[in-house]
Residue frames relative to the residue before (quaternion, step in Angstrom):
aa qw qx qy qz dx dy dz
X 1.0000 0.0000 0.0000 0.0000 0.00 0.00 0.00
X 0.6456 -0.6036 0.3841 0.2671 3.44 -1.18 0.00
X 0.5434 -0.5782 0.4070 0.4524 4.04 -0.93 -0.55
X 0.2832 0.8303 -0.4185 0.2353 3.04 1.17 0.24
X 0.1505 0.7525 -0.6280 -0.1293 3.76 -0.85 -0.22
X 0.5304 -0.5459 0.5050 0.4070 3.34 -1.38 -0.28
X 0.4286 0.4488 -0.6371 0.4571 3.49 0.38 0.78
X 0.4523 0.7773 -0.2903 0.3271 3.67 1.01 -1.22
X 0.8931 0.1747 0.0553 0.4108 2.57 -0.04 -2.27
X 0.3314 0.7305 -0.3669 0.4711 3.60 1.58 -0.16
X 0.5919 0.5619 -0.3202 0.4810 3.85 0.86 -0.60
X 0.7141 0.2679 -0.1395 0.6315 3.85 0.62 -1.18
X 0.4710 0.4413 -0.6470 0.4060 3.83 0.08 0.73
X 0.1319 0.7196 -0.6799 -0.0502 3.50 -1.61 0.54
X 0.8312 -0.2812 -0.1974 0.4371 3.20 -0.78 1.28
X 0.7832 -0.4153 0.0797 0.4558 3.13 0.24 1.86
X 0.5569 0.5023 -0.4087 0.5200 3.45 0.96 0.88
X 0.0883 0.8299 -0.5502 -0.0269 3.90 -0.98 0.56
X 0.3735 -0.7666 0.5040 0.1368 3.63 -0.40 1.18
X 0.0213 -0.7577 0.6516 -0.0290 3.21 -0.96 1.41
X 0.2838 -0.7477 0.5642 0.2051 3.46 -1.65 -0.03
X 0.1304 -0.8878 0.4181 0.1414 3.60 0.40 0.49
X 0.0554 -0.5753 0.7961 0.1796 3.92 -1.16 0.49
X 0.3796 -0.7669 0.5171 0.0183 2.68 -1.70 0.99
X 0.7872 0.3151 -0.0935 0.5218 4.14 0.01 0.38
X 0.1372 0.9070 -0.2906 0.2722 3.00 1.72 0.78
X 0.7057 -0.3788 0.4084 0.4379 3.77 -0.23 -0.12
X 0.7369 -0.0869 0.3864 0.5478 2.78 0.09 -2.24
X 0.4488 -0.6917 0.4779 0.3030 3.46 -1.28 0.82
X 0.0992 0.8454 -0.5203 0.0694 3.78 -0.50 1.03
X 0.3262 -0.6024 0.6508 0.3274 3.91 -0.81 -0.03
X 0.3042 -0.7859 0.5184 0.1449 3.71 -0.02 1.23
X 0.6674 -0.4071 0.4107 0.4692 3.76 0.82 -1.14
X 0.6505 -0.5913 0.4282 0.2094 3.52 -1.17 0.47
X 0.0092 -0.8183 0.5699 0.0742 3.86 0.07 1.23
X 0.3370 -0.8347 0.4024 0.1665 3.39 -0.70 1.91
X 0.6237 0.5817 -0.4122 0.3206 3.80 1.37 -0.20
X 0.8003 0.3406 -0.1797 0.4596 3.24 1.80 -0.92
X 0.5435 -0.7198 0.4018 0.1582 3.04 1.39 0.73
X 0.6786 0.2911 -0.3521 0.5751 3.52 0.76 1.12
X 0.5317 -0.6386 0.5192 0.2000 3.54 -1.37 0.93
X 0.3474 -0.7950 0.4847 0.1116 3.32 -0.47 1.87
X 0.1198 -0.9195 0.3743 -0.0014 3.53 -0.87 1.10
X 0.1988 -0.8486 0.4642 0.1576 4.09 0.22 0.50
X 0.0364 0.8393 -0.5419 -0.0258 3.19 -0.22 1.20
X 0.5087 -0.5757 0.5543 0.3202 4.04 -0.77 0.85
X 0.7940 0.3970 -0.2822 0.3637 3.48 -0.28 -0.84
X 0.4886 -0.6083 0.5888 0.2111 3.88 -1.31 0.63
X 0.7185 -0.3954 0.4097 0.3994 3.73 -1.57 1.17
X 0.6197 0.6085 -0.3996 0.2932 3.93 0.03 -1.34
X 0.8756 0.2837 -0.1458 0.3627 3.00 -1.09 0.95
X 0.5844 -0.4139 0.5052 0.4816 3.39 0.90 -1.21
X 0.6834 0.6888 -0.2390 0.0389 3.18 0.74 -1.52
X 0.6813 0.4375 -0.3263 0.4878 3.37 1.29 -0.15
X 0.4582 0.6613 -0.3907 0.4473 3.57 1.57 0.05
X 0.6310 0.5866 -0.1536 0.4838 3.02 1.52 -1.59
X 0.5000 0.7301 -0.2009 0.4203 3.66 1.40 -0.99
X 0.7430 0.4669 -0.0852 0.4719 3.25 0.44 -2.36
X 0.6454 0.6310 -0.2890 0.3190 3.60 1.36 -1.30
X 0.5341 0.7311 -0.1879 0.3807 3.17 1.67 -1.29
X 0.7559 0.4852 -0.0944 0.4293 2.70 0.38 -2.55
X 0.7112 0.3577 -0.3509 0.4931 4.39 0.64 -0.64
X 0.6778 0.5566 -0.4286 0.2169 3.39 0.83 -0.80
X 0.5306 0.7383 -0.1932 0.3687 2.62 1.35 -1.51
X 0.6846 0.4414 -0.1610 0.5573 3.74 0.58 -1.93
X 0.8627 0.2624 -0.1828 0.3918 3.75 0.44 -0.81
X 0.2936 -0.8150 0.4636 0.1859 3.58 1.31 0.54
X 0.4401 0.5051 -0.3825 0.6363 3.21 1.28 1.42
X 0.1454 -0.7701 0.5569 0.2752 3.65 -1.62 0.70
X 0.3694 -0.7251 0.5427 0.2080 3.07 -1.25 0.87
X 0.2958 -0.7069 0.6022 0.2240 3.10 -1.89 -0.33
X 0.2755 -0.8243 0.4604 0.1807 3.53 -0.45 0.27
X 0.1372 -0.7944 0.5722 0.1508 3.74 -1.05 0.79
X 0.7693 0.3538 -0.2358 0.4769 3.57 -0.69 0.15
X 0.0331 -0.9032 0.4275 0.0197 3.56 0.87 1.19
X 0.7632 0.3055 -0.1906 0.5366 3.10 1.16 -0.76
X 0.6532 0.5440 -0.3749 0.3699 3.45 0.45 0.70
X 0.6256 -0.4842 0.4825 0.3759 3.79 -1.39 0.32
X 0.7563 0.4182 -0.0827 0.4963 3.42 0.89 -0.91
X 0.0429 0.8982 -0.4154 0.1376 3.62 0.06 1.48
X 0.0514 -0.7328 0.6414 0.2213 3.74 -0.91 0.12
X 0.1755 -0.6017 0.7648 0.1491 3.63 -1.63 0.86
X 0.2422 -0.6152 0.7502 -0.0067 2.60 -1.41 1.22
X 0.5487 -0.5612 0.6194 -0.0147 3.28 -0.89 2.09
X 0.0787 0.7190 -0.6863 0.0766 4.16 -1.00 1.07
């Protein structure tokens, strides 16, 4: 995983919503850092589109850090929003 925490990532949530970008088939699954032109938290996910599984991945990796479940719009895209419950 990354250095990330949820104090971290708590900063780029706005109203319970937080914009990510995802590469996909990465090494390792990591929160890479915060891209300030596009305004979403860049993300490395290990796993591959098929199945779900890297949706299923991302779901982990926030819930987990934010001891909170999320939800996720834009399933099939690179460009995502978690919605923070």
């Amino acid at each position: 995983m990354s250095d990330f925490n949820s104090k971290e990532i708590e900063k780029y949530i706005h109203n319970s919503k937080l914009r990510i970008r995802v590469k996909l088939g990465t090494q390792k699954t990591e929160i890479v850092g915060w891209d300030d032109k596009l305004k979403v938290l860049k993300v490395h996910i290990h796993a591959k589109a098929e199945d779900n599984k890297a949706n299923i991945e991302i779901i982990k990796l926030f819930s987990k850090l934010l001891k909170k479940k999320i939800a996720l719009i834009g399933l099939k895209s690179r460009d995502k929003i978690i919605i923070i419950n």
